[in-house]
OpenMM code with the backbone's topology and positions (N, CA, C; nanometers):
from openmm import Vec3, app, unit

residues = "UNK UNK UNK UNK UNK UNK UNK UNK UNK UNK UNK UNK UNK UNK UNK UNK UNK UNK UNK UNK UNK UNK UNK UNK UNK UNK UNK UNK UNK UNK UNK UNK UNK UNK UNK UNK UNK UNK UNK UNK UNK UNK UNK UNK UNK UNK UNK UNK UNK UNK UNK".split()
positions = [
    Vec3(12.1350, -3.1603, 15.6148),
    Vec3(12.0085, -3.1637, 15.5466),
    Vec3(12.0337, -3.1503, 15.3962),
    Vec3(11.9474, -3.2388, 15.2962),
    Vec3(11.9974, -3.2023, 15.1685),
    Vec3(11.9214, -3.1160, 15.1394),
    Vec3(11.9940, -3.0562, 15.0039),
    Vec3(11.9847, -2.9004, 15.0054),
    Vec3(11.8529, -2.9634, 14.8273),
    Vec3(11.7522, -2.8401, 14.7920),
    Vec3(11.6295, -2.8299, 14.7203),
    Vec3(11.7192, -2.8888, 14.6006),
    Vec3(11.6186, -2.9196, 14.5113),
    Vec3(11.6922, -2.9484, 14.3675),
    Vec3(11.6638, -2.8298, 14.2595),
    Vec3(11.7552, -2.8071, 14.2453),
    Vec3(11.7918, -2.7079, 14.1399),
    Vec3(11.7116, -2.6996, 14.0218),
    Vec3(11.6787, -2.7771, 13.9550),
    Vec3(11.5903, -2.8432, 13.8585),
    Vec3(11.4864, -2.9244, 13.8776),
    Vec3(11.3437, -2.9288, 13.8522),
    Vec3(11.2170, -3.0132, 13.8514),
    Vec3(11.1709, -3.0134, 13.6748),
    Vec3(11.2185, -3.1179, 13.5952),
    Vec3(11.1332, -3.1127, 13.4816),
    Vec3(10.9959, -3.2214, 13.5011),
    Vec3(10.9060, -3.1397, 13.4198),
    Vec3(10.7946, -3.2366, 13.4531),
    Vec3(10.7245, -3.2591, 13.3056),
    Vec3(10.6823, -3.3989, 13.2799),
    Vec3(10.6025, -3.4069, 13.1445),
    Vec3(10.4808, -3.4728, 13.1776),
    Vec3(10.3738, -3.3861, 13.1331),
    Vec3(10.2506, -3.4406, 13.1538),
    Vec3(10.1079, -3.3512, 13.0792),
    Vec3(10.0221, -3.3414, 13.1959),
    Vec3(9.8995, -3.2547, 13.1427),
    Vec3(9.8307, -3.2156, 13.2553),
    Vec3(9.7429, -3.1321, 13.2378),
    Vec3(9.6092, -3.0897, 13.3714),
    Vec3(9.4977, -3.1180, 13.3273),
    Vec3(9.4420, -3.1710, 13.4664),
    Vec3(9.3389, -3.2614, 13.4471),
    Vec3(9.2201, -3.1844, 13.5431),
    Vec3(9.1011, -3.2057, 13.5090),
    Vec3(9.0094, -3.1260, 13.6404),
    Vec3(8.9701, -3.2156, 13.7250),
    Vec3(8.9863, -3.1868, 13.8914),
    Vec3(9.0213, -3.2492, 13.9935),
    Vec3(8.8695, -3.3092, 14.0275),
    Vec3(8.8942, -3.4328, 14.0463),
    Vec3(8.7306, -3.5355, 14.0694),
    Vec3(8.7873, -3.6123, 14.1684),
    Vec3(8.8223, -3.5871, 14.3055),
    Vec3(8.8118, -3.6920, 14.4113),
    Vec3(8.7348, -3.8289, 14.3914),
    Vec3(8.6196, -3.8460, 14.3379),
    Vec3(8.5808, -3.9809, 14.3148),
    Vec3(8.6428, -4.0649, 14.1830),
    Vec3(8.6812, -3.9814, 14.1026),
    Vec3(8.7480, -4.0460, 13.9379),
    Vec3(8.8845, -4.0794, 13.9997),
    Vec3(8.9709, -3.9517, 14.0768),
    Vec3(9.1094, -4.0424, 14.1126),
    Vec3(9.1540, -4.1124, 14.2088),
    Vec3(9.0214, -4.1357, 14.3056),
    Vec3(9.0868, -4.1651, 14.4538),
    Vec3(9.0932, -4.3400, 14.4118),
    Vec3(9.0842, -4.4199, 14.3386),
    Vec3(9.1232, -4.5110, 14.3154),
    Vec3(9.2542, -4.5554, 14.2728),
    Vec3(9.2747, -4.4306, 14.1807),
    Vec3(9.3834, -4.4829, 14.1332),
    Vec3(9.5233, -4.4382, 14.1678),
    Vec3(9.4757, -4.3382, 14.2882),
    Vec3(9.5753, -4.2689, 14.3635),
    Vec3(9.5939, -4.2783, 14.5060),
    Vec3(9.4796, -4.3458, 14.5565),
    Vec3(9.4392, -4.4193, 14.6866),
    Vec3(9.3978, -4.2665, 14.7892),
    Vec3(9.3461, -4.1709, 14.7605),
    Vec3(9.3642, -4.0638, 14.8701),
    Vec3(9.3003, -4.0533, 14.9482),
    Vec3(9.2079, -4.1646, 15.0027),
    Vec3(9.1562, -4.1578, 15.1117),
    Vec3(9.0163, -4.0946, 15.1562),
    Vec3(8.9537, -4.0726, 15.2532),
    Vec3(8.8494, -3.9678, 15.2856),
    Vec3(8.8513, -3.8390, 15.2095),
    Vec3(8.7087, -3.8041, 15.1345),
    Vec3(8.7249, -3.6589, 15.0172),
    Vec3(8.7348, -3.5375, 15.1189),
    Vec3(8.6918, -3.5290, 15.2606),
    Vec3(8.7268, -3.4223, 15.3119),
    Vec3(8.8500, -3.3415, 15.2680),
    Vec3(8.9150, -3.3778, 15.3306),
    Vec3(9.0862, -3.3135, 15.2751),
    Vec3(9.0598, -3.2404, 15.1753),
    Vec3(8.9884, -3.3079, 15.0564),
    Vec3(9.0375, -3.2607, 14.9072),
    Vec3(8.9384, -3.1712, 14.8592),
    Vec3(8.7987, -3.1591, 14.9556),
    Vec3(8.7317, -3.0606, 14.9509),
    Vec3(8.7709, -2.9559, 14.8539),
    Vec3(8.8460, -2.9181, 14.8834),
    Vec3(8.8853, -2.7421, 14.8487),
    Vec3(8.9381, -2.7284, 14.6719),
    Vec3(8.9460, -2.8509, 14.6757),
    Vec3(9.0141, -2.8739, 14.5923),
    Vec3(8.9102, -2.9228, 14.4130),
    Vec3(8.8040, -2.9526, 14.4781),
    Vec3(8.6724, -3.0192, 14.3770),
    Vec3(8.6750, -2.9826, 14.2904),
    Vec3(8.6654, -2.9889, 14.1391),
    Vec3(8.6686, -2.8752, 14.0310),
    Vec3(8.7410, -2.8111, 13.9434),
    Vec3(8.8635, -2.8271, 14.0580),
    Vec3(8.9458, -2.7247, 14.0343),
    Vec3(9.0560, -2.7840, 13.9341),
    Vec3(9.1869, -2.7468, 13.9032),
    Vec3(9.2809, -2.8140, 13.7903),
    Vec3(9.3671, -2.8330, 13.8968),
    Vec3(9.4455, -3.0051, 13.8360),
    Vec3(9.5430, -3.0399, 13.8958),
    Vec3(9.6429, -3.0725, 13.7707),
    Vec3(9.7838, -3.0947, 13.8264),
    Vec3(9.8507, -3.1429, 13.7212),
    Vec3(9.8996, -3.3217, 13.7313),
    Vec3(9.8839, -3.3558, 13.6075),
    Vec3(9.9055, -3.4891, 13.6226),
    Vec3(10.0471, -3.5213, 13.6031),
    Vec3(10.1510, -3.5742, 13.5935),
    Vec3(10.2695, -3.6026, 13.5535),
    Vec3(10.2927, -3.7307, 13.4946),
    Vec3(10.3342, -3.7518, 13.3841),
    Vec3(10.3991, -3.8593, 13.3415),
    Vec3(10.5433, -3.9370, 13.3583),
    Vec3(10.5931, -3.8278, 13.3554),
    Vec3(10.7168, -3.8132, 13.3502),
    Vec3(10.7605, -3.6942, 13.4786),
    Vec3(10.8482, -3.7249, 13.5916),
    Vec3(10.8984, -3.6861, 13.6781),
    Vec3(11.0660, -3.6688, 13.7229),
    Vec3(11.1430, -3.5804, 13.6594),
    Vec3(11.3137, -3.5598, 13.6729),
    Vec3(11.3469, -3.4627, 13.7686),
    Vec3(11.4157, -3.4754, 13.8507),
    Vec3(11.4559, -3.4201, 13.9782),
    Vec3(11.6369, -3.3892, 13.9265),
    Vec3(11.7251, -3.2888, 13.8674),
    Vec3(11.7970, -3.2328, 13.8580),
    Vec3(11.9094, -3.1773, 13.9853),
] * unit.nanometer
topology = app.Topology()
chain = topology.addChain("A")
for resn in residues:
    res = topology.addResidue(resn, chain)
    for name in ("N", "CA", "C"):
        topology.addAtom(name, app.Element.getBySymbol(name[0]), res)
């Protein structure tokens, strides 16, 4: 099994979470799931390095 990565750099920003603003552009499907989630802050990433 490979083993976690040691390093996660991430470049980006937080955004406040709108199931209807991102499910287009992120495809996520039925808003149930994301319920919990409405409102709330997510982080966006631009930039994604796995170390």
């Amino acid at each position: 099994m490979p083993a976690a990565p040691q390093l996660v750099t991430v470049e980006g920003t937080v955004i406040r979470f709108s199931h209807r603003d991102l499910t287009g552009r992120y495809h996520l499907g039925p808003p149930g799931p994301y319920r919990a989630f409405e409102g709330g802050r997510a982080p966006v990433a631009r930039e994604l390095t796995v170390w």
